[in-house]
N, C-alpha and C positions, 0 to 999 in steps of 0.2 A: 557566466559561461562564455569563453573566447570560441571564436569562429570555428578553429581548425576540432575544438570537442562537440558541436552540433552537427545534429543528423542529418546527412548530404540529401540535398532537395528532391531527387531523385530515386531514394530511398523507400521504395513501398512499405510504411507499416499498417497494420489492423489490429482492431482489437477480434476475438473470440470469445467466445463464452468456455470458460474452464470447466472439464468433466473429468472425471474419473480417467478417461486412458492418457491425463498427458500427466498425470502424478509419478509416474516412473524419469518422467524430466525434466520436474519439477521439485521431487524431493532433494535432488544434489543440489541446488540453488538455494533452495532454501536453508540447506546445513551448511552450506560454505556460508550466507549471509546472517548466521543469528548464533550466536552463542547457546541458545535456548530455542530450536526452530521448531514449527508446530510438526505435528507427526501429521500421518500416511491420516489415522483416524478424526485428526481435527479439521485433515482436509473433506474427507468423507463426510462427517458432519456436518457442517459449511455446508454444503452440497446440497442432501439433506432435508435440511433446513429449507435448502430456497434462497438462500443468500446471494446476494449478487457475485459472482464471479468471476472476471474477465484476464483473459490473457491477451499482453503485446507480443507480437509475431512483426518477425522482419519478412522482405521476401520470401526466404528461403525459410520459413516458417521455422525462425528459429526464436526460441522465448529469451525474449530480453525482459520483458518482467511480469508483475499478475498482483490483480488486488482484491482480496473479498470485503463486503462490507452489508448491514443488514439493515432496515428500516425498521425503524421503530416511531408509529405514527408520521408527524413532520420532522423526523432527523434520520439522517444515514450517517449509522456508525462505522467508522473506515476501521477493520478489525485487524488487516494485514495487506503492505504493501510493500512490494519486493521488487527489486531492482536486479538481475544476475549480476555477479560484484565481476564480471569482465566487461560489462555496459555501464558500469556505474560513472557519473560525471559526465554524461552526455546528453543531458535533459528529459532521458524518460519517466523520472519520477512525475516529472511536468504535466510532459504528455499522459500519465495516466490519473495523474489529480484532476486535470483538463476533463477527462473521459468521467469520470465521478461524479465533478460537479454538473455536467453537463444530463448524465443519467440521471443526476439528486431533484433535478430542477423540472427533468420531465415526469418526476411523481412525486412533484410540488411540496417537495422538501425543503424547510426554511433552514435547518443550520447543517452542517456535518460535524461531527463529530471522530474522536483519536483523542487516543494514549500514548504516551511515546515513553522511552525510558529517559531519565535524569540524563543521563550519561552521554545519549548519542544527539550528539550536537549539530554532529552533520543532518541528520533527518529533520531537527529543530528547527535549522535554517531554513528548509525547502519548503518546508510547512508554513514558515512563518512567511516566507516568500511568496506565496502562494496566498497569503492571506489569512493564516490560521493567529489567533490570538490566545497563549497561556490563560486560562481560565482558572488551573486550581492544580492543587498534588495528591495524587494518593501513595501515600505512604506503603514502604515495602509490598511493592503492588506484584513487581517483576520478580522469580527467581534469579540469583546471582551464584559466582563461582562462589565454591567452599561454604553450600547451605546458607548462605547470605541471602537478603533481598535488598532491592533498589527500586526507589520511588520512581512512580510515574508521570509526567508529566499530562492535564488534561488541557487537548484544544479543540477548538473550535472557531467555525468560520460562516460568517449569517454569506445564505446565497439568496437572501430575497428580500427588501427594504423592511 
């Protein structure tokens, strides 16, 4: 990442906990970033559930991105992490992997866990950046254009010796 694409020092971000009334501005971010973006009901669900949550907010509480992800005994599954694709390349994917493992660790979480699709190589890197290692593939995991499917990639990243 070169200097002039990092978040000016200055910059107040937070995370939030994601509810139900920010899905109205959250849904367009989510369809402009996925070819297959979860719906209005997977976010409801998530919810729910009790899944973890969290939205990044700039000052002006505006969302530059949001991740859910859910514990399963000692592993948090990172289920969906989104970046709004006009903040993309500016290190928030970082900042919110940062905030994950950082939650994983306080409920003594030993690996996290992610899917990724074959194809997006850009998220591969950031993941792999960050410390995640290819573990395995599930085959035709993803739906694809024209009732096709596309493998998944499985990773994972130990947060505790």
């Amino acid at each position: 990442m070169s200097p002039a694409s990092q978040p000016a020092p200055q910059e107040a971000i937070r995370f939030a906990p994601l509810t139900a009334a920010w899905l109205d501005a959250l849904l367009p971010i989510e369809n402009q970033a996925y070819s297959h973006p979860w719906t209005r009901g997977n976010f409801i669900d998530a919810l729910a559930a009790g899944y973890e949550a969290q939205m990044l907010l700039d000052a002006h509480d505006q969302l530059l991105g949001y991740f859910v992800a859910m514990t399963v005994l000692d592993e948090v599954h990172l289920l969906n992490l989104t970046v709004a694709p006009a903040h993309q390349g500016q290190g928030w994917a970082r900042i919110m992997l940062d905030g994950l493992a950082l939650w994983s660790r306080q409920r003594q979480a030993i690996w996290l866990w992610l899917e990724v699709r074959a194809s997006n190589a850009r998220a591969r890197g950031i993941y792999e950046k960050h410390g995640f290692q290819q573990i395995a593939e599930r085959k035709n995991y993803y739906p694809a254009a024209d009732g096709q499917r596309e493998h998944a990639i499985i990773m994972s990243r130990k947060l505790w010796p």
